[in-house]
C-alpha positions as CSV (number, residue, x, y, z in Angstrom):
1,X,19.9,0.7,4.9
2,X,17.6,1.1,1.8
3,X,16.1,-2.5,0.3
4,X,18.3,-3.9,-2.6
5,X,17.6,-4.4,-5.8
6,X,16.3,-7.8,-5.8
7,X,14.1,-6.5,-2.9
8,X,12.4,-3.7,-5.1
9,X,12.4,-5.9,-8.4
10,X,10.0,-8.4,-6.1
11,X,8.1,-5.3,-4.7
12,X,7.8,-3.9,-8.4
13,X,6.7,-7.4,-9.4
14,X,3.9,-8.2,-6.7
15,X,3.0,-4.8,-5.8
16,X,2.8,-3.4,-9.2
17,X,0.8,-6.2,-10.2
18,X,-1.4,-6.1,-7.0
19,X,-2.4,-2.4,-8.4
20,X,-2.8,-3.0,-11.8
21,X,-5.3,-5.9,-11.0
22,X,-6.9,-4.0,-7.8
23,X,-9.4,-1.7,-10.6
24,X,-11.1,-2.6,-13.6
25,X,-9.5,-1.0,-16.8
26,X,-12.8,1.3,-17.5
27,X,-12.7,2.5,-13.9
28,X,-9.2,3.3,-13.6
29,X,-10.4,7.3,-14.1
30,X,-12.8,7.1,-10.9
31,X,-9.9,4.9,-9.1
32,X,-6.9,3.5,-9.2
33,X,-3.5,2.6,-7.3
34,X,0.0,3.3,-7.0
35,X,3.0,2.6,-4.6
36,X,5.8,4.4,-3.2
37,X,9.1,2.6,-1.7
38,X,11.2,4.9,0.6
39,X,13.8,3.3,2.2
40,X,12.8,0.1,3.9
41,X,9.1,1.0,3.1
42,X,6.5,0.5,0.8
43,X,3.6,3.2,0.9
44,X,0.5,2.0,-1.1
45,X,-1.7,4.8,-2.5
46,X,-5.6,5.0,-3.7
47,X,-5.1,7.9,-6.2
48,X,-8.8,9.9,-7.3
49,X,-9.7,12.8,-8.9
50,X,-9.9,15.9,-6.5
51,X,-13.5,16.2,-5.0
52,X,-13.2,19.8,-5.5
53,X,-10.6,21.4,-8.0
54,X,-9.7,22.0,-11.3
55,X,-10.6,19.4,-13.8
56,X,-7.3,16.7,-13.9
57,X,-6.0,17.5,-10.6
58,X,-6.2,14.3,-8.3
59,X,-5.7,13.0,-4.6
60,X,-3.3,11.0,-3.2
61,X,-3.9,9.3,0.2
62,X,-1.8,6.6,1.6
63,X,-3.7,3.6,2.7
64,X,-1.4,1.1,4.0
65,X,2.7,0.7,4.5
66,X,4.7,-2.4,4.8
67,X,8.0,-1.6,6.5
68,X,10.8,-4.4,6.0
69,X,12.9,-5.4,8.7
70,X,16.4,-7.0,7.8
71,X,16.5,-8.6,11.6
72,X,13.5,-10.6,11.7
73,X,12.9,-10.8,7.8
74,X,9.5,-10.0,7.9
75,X,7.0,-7.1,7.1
76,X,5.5,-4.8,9.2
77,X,2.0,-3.8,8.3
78,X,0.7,-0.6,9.2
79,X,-2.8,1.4,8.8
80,X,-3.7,5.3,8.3
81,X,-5.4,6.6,10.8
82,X,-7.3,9.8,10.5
83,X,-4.8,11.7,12.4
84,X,-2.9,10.8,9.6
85,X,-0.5,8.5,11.8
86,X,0.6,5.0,11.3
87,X,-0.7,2.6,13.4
88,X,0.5,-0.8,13.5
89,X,-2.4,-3.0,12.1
90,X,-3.7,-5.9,14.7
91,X,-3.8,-8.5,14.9
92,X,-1.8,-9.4,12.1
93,X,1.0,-6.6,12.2
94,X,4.0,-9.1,10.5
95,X,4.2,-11.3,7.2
96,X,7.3,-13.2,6.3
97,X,5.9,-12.5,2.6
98,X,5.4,-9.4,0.6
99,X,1.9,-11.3,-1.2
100,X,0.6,-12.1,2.4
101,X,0.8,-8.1,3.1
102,X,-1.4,-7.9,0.2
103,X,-3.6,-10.6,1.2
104,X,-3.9,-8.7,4.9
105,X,-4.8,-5.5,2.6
106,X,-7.3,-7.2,0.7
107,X,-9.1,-8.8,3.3
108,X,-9.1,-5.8,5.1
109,X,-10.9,-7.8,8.3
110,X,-11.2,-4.3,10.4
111,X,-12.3,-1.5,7.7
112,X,-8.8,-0.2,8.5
113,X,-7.9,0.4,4.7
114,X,-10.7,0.9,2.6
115,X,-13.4,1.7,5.0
């Protein structure tokens, strides 16, 4: 069952915020951030210019995924790994709270999203 629309007016709200705060306006052409919701979901995305291509073509690479679970109410938090799998991210893998995802993400204790 996909989220409602409470659900994804709270994900546009603190998500979409999160990535319009994450980069500094005069940067936003180097770097920036978007996010994705597909189904239950949220995919968050560092979008760049392509290393090698024609001039305004960019990259999209999904860095992290909260997946909302209706039974236990909570988030699941989730890593790319190079294999370009999702790997549950320890030892925090659940947040009752979309902002504490984000707070996981930013903290980023491991190098598991940003390196």
């Amino acid at each position: 069952m996909a989220l409602s629309i409470e659900d994804i007016g709270e994900i546009d709200q603190v998500v979409g915020q999160w990535c319009l705060n994450r980069v500094l306006p005069h940067l936003k052409k180097s770097v920036d951030y978007d996010y994705e919701i597909d189904g239950q979901a949220v995919t968050i995305i560092e979008v760049r210019p392509a290393w090698q291509g024609s001039p305004g073509e960019i990259t999209r690479r999904p860095i992290a995924r909260f997946r909302f679970v209706k039974a236990t109410k909570q988030w699941q938090i989730y890593w790319m790994r190079s294999s370009g799998k999702w790997q549950s991210y320890e030892p925090m893998f659940r947040a009752s709270e979309l902002v504490d995802c984000l707070t996981v993400l930013e903290t980023d204790n491991y190098g598991c999203f940003f390196g």
